[in-house]
PyMOL Python script that loads the backbone (N, CA, C, O; Angstrom):
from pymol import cmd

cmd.read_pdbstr("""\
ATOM      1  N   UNK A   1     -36.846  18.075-100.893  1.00  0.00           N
ATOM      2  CA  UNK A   1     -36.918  16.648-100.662  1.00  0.00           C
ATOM      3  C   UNK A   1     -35.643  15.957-101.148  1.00  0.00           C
ATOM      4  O   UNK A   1     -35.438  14.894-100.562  1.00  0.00           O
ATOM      5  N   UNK A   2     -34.452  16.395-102.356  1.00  0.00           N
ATOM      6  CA  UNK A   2     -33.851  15.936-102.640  1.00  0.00           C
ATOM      7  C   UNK A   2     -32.523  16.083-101.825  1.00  0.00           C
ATOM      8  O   UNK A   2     -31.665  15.269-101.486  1.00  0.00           O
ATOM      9  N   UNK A   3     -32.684  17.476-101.632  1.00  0.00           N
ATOM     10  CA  UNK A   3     -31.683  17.839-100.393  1.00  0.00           C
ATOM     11  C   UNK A   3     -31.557  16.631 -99.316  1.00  0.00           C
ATOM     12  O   UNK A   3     -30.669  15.790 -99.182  1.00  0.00           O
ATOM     13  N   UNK A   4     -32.708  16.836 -98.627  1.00  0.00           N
ATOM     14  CA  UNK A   4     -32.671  15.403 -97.730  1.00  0.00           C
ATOM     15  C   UNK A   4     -32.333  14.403 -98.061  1.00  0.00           C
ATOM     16  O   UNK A   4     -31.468  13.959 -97.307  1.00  0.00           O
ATOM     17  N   UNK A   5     -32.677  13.524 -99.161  1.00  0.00           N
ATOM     18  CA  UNK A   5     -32.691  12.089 -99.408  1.00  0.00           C
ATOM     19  C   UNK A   5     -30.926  12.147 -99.583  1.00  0.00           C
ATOM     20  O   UNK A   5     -30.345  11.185 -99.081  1.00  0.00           O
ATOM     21  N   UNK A   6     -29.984  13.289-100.311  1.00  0.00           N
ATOM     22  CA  UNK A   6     -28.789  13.299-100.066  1.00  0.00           C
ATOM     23  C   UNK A   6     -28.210  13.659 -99.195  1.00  0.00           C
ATOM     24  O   UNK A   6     -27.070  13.215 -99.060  1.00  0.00           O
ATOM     25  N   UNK A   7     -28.598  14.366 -98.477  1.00  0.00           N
ATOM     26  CA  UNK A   7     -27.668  14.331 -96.675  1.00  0.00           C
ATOM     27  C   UNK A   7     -27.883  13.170 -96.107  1.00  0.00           C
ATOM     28  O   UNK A   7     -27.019  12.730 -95.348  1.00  0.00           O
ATOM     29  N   UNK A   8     -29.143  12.387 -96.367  1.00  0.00           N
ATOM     30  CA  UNK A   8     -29.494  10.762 -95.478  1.00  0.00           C
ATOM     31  C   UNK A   8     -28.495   9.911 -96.132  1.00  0.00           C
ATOM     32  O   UNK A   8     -27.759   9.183 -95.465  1.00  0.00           O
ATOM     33  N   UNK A   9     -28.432   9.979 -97.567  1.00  0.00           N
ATOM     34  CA  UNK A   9     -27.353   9.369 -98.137  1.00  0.00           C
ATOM     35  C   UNK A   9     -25.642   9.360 -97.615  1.00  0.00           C
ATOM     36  O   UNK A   9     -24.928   8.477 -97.138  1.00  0.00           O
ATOM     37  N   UNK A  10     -25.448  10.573 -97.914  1.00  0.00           N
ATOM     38  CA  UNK A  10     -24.224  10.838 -97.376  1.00  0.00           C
ATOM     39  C   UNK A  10     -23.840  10.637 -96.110  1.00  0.00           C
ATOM     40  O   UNK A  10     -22.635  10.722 -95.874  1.00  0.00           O
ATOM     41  N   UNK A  11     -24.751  10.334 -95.040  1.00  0.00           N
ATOM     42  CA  UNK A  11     -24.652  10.087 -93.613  1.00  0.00           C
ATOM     43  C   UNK A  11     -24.844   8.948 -93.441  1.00  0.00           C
ATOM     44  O   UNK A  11     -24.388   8.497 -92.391  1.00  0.00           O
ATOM     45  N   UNK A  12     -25.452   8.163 -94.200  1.00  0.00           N
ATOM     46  CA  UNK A  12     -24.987   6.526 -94.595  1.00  0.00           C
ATOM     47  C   UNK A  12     -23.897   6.054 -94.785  1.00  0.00           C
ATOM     48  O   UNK A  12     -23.370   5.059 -94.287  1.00  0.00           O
ATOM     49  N   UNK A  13     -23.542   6.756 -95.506  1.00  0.00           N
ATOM     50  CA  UNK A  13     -21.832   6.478 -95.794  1.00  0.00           C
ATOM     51  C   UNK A  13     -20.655   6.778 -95.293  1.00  0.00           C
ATOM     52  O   UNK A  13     -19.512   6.425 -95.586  1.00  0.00           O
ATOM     53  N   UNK A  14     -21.334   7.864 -94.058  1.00  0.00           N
ATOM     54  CA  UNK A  14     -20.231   8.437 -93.266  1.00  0.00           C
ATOM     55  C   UNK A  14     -20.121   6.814 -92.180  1.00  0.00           C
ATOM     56  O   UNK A  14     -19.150   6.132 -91.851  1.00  0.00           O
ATOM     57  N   UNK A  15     -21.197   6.721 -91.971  1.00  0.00           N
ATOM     58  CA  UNK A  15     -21.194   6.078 -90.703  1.00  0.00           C
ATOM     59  C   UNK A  15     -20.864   4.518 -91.244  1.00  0.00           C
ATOM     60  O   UNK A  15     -21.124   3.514 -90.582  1.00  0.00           O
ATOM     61  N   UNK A  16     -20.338   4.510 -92.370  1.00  0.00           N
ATOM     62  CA  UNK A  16     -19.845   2.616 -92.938  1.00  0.00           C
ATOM     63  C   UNK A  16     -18.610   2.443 -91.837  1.00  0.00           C
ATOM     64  O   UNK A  16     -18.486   1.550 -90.999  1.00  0.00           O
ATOM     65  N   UNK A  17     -17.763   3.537 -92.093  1.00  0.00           N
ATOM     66  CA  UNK A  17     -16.684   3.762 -90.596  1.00  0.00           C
ATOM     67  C   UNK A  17     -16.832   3.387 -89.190  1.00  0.00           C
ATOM     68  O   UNK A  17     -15.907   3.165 -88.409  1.00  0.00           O
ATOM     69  N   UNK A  18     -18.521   3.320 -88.859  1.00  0.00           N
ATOM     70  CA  UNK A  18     -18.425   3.227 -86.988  1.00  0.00           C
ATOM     71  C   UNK A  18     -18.005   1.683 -87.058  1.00  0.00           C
ATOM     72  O   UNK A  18     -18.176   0.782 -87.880  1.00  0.00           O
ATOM     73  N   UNK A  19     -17.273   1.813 -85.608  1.00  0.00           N
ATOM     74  CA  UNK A  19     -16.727   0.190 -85.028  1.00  0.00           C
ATOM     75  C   UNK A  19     -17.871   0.059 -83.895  1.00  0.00           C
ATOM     76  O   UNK A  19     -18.058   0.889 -83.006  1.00  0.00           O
ATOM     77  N   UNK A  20     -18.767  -1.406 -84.132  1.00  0.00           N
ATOM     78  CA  UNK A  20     -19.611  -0.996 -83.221  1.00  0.00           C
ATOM     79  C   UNK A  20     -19.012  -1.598 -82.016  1.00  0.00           C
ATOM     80  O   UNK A  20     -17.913  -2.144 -82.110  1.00  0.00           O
ATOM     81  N   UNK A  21     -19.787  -1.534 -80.627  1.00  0.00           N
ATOM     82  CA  UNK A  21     -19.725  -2.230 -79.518  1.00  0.00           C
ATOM     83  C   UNK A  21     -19.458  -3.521 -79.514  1.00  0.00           C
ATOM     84  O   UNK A  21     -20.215  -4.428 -79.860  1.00  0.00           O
ATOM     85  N   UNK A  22     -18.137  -3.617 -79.033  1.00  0.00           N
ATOM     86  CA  UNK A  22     -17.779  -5.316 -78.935  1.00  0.00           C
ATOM     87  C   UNK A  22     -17.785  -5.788 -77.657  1.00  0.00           C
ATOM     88  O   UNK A  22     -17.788  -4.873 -76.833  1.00  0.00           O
ATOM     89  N   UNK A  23     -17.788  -6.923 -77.177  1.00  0.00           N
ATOM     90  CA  UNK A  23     -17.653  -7.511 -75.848  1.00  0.00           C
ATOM     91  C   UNK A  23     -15.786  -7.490 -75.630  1.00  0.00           C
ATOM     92  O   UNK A  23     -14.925  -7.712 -76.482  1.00  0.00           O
ATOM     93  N   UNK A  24     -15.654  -7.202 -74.441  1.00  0.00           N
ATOM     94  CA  UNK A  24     -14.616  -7.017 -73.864  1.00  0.00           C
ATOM     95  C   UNK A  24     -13.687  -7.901 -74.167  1.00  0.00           C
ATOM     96  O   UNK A  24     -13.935  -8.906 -73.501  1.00  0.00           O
ATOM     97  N   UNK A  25     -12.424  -8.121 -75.042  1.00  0.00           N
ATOM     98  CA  UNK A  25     -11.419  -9.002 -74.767  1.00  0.00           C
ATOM     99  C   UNK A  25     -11.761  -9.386 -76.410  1.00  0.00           C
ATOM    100  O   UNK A  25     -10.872 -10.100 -76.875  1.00  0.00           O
ATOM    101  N   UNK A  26     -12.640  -9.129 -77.194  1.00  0.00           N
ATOM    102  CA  UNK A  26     -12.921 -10.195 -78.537  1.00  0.00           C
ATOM    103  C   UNK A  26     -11.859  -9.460 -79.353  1.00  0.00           C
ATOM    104  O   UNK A  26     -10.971 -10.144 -79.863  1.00  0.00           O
ATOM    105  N   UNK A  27     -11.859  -8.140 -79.529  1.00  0.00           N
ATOM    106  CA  UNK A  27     -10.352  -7.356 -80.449  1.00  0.00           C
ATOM    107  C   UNK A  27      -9.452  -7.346 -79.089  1.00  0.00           C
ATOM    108  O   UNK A  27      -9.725  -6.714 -78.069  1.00  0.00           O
ATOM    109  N   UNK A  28      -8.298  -8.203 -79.303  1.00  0.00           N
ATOM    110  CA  UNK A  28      -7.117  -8.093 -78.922  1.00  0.00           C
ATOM    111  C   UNK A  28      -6.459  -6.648 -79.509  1.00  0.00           C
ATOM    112  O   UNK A  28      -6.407  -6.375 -80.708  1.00  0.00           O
ATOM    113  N   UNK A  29      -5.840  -5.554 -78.135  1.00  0.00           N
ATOM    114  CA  UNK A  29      -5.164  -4.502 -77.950  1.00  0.00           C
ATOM    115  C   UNK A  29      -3.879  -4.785 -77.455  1.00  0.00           C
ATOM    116  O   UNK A  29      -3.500  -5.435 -76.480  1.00  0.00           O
ATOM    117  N   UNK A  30      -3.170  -4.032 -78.515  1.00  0.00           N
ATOM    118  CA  UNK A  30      -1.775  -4.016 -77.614  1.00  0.00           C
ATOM    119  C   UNK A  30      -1.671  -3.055 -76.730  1.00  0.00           C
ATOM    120  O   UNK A  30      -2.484  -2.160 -76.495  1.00  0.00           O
ATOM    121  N   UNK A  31      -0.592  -3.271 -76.215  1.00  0.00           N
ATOM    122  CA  UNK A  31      -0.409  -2.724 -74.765  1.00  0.00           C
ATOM    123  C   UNK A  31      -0.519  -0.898 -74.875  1.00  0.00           C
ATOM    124  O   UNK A  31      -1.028  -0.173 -74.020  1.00  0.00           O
ATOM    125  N   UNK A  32       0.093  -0.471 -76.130  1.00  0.00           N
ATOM    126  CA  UNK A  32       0.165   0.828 -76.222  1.00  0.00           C
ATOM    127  C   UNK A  32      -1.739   1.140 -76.582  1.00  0.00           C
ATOM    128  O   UNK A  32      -2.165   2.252 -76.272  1.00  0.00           O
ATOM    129  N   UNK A  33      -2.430   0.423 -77.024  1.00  0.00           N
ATOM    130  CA  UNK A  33      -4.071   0.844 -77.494  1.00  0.00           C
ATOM    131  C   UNK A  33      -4.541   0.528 -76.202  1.00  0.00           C
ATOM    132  O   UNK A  33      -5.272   1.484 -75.944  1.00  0.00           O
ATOM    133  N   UNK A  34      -4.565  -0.260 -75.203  1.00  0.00           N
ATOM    134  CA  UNK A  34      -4.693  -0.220 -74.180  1.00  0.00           C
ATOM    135  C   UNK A  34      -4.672   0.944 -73.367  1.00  0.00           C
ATOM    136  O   UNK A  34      -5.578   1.363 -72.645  1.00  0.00           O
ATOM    137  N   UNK A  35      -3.647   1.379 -73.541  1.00  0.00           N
ATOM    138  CA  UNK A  35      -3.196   2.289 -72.167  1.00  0.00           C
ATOM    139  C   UNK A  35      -3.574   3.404 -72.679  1.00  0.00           C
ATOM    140  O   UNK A  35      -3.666   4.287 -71.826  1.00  0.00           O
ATOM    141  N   UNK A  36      -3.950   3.874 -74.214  1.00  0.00           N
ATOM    142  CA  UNK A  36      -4.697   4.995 -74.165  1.00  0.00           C
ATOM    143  C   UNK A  36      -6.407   5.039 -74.407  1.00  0.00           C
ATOM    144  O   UNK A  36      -7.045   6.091 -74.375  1.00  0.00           O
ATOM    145  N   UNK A  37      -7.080   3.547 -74.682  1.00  0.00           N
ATOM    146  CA  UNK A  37      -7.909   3.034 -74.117  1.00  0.00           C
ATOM    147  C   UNK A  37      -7.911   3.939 -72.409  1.00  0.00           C
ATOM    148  O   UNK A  37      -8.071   5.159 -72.411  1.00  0.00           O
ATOM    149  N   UNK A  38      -7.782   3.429 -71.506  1.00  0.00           N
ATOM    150  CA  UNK A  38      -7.420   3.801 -70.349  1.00  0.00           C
ATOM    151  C   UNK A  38      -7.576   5.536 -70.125  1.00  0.00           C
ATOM    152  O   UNK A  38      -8.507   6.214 -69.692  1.00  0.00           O
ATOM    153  N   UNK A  39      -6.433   5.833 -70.552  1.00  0.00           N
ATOM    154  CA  UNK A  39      -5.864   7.583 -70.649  1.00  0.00           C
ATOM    155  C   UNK A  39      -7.275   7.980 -71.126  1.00  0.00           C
ATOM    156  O   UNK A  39      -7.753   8.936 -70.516  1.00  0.00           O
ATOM    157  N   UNK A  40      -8.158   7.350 -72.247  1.00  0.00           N
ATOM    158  CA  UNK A  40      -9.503   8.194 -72.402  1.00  0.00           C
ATOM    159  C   UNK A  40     -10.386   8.428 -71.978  1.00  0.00           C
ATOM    160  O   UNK A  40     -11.132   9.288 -72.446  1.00  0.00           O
ATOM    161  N   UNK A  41     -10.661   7.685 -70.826  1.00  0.00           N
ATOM    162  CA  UNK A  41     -11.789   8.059 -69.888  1.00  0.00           C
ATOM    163  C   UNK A  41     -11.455   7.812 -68.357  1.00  0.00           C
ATOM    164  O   UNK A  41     -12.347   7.795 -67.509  1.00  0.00           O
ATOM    165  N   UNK A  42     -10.039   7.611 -68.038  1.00  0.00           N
ATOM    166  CA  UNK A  42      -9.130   7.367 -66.668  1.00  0.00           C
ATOM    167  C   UNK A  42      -9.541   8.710 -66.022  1.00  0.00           C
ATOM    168  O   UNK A  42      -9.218   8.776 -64.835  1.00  0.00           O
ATOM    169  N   UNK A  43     -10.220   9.874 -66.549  1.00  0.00           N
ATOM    170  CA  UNK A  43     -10.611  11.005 -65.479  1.00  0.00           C
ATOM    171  C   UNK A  43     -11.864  11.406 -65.789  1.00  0.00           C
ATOM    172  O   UNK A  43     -12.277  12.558 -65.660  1.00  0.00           O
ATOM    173  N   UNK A  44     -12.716  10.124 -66.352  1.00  0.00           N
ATOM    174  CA  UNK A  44     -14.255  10.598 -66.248  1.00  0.00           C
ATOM    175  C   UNK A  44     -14.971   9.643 -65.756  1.00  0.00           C
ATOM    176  O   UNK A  44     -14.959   8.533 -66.288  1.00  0.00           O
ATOM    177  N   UNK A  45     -15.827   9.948 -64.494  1.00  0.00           N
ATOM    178  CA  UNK A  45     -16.111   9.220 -63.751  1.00  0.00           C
ATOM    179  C   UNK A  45     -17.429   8.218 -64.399  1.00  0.00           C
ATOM    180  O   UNK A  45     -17.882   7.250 -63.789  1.00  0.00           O
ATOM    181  N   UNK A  46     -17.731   8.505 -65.235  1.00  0.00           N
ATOM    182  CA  UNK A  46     -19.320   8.075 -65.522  1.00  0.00           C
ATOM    183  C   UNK A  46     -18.711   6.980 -66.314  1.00  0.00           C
ATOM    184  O   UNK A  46     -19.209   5.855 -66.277  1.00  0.00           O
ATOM    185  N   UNK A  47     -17.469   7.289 -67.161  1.00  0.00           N
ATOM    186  CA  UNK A  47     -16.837   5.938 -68.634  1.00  0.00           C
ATOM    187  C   UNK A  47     -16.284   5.174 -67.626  1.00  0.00           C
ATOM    188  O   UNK A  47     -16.072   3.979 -67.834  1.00  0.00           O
ATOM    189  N   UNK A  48     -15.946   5.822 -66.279  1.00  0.00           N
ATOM    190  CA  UNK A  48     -15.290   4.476 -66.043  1.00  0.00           C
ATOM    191  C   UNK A  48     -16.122   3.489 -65.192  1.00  0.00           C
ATOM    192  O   UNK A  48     -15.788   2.326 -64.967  1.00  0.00           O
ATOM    193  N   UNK A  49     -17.376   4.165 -64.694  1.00  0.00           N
ATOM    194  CA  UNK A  49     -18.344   3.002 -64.107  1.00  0.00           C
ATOM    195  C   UNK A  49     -19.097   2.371 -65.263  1.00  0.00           C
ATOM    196  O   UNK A  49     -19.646   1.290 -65.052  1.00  0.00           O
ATOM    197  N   UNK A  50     -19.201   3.053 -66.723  1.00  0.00           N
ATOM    198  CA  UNK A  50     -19.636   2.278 -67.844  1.00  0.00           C
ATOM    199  C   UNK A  50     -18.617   0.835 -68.113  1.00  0.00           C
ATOM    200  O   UNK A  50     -19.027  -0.325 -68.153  1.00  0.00           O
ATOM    201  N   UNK A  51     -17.283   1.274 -68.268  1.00  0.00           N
ATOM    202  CA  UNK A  51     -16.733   0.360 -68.432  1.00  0.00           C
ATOM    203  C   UNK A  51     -16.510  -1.219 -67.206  1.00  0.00           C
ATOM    204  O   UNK A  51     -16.351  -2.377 -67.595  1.00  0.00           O
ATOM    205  N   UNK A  52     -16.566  -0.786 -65.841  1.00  0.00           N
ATOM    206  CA  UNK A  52     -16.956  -1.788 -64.770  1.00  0.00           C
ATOM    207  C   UNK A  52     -18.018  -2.293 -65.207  1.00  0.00           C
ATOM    208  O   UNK A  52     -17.774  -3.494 -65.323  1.00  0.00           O
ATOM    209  N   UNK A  53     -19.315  -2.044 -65.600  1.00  0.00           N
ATOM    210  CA  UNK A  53     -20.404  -2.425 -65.839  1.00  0.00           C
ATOM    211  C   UNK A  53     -20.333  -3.285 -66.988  1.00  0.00           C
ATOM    212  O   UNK A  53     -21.113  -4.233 -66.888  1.00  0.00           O
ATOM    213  N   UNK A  54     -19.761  -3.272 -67.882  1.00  0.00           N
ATOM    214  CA  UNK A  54     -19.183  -3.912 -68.858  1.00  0.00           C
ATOM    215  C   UNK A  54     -18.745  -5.119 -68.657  1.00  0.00           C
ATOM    216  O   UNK A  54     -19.196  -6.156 -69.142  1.00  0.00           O
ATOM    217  N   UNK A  55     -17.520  -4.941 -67.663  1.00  0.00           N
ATOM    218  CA  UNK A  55     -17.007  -5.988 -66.971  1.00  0.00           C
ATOM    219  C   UNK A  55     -17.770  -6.565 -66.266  1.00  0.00           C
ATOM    220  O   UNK A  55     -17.447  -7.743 -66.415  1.00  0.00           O
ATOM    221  N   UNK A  56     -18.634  -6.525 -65.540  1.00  0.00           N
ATOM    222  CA  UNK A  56     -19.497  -7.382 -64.509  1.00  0.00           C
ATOM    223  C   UNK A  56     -20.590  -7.888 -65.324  1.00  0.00           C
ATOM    224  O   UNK A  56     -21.284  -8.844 -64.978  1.00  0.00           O
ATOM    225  N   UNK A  57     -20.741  -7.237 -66.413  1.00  0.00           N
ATOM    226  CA  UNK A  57     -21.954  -7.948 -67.236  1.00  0.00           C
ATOM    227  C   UNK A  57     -21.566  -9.138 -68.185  1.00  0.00           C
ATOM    228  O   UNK A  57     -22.345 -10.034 -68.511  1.00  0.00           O
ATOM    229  N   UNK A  58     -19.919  -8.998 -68.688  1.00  0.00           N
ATOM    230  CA  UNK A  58     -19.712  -9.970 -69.433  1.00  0.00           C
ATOM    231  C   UNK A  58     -18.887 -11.130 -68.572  1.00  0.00           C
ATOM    232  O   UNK A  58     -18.423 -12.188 -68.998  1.00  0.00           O
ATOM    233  N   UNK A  59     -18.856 -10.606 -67.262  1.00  0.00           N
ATOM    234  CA  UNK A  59     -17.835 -11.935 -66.851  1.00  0.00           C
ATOM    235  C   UNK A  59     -18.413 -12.096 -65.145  1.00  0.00           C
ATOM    236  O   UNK A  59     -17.700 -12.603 -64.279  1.00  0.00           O
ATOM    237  N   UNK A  60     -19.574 -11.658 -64.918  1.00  0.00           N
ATOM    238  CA  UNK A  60     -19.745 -11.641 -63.689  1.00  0.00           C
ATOM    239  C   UNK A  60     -19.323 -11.156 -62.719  1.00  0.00           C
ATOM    240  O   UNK A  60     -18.111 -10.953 -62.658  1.00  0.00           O
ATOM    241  N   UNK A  61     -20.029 -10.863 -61.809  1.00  0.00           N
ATOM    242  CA  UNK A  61     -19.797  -9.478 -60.771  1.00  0.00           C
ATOM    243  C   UNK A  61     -18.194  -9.650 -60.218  1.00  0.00           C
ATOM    244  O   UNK A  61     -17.302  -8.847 -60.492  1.00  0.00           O
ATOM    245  N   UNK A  62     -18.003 -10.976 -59.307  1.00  0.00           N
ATOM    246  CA  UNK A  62     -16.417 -10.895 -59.236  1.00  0.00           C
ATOM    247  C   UNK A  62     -15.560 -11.270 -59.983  1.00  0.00           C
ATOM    248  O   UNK A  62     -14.467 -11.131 -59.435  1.00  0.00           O
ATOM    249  N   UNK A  63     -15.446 -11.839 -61.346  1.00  0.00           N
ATOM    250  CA  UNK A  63     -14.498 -12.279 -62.349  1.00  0.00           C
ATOM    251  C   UNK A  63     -14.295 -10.504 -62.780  1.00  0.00           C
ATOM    252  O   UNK A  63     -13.150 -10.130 -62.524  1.00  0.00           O
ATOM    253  N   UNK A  64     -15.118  -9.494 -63.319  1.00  0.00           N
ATOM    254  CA  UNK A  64     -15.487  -8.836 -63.835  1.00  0.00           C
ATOM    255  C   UNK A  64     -15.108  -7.497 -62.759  1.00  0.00           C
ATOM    256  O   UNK A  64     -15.072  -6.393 -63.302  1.00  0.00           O
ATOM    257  N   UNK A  65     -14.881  -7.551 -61.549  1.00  0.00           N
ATOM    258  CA  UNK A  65     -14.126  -6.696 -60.317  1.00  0.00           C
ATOM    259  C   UNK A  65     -12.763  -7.041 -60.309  1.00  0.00           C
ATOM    260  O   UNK A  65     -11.923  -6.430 -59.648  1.00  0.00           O
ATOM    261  N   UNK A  66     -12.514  -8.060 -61.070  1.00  0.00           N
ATOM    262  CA  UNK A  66     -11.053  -8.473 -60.724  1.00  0.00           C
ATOM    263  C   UNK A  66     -10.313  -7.869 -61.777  1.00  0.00           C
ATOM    264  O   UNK A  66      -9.249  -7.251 -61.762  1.00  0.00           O
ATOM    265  N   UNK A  67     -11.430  -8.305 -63.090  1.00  0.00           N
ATOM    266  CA  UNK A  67     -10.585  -7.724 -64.610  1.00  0.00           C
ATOM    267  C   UNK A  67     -10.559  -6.789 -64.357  1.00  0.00           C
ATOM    268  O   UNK A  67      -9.464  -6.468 -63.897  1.00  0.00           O
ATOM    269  N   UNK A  68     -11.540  -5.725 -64.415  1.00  0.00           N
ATOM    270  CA  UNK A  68     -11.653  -4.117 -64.094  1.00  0.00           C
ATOM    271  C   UNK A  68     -10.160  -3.602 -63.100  1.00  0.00           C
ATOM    272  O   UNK A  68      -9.585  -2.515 -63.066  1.00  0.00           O
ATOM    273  N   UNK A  69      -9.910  -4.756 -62.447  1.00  0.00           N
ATOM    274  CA  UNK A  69      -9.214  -3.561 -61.164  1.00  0.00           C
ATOM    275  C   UNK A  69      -7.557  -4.177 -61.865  1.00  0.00           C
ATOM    276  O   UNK A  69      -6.514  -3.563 -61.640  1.00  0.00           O
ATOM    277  N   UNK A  70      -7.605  -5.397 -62.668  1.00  0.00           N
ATOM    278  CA  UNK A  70      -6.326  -5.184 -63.205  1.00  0.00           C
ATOM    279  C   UNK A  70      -6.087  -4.402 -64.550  1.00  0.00           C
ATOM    280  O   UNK A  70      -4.954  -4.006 -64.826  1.00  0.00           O
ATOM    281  N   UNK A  71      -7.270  -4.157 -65.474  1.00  0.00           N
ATOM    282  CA  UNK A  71      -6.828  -3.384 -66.197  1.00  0.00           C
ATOM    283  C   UNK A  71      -6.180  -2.198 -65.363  1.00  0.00           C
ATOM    284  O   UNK A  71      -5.074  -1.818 -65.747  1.00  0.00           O
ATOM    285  N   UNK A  72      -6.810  -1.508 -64.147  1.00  0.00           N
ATOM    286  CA  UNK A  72      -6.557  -0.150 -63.955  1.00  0.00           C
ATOM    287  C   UNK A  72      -5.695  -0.739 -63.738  1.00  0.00           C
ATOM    288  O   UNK A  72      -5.205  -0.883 -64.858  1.00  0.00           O
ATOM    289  N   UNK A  73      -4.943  -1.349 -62.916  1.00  0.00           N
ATOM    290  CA  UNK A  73      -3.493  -1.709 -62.728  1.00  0.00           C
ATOM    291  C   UNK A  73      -2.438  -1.716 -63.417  1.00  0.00           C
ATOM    292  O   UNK A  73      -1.288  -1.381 -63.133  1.00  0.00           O
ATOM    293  N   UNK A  74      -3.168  -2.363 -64.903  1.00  0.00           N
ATOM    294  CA  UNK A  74      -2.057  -2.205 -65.960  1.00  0.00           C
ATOM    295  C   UNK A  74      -1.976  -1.272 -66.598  1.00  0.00           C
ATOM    296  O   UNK A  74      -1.234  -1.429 -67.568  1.00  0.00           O
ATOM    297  N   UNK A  75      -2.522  -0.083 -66.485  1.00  0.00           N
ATOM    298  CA  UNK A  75      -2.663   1.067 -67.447  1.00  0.00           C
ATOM    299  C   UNK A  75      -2.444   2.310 -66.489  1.00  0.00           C
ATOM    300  O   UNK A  75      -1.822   3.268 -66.948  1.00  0.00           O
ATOM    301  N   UNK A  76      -2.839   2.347 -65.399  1.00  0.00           N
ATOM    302  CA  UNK A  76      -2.371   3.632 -64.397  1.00  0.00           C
ATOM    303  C   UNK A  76      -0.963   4.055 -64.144  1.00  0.00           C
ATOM    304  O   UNK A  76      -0.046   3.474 -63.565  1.00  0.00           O
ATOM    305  N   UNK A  77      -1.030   5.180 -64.710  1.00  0.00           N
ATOM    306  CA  UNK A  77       0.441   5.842 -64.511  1.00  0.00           C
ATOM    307  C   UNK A  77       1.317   5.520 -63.159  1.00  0.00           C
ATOM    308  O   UNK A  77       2.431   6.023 -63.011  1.00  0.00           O
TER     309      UNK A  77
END
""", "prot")
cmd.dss("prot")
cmd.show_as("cartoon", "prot")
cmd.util.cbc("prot")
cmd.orient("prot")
């Protein structure tokens, strides 16, 4: 039992570190966190319809098609 109550502990404290889910645009990225923003899920198809979805949820379907298609713009090789 004590075992446990200190791995729950210690995994409390690991996780003081997570950055949680923010709405799009509230942490300002520079251009270089951006673009590997981008580079991290630019070849997985599922992060990048998560991230459209993102966009259309916080800014509406076409404000939110427009941001989406200029980030890729600004970050595609």
């Amino acid at each position: 039992m004590d075992n446990a109550k200190k791995q729950t502990e210690r995994n409390i404290e690991n996780l003081g570190g997570v950055v949680p889910n923010r709405p799009i645009g509230s942490v300002k990225l520079s251009p270089e966190e951006e673009k590997r923003d981008y580079l991290a899920i630019s070849f997985d198809a599922a992060a990048l319809d998560d991230r459209l979805t993102q966009y259309i949820a916080e800014l509406g379907f076409g404000p939110g098609m427009l941001e989406f298609a200029s980030w890729v713009k600004r970050n595609a090789v």
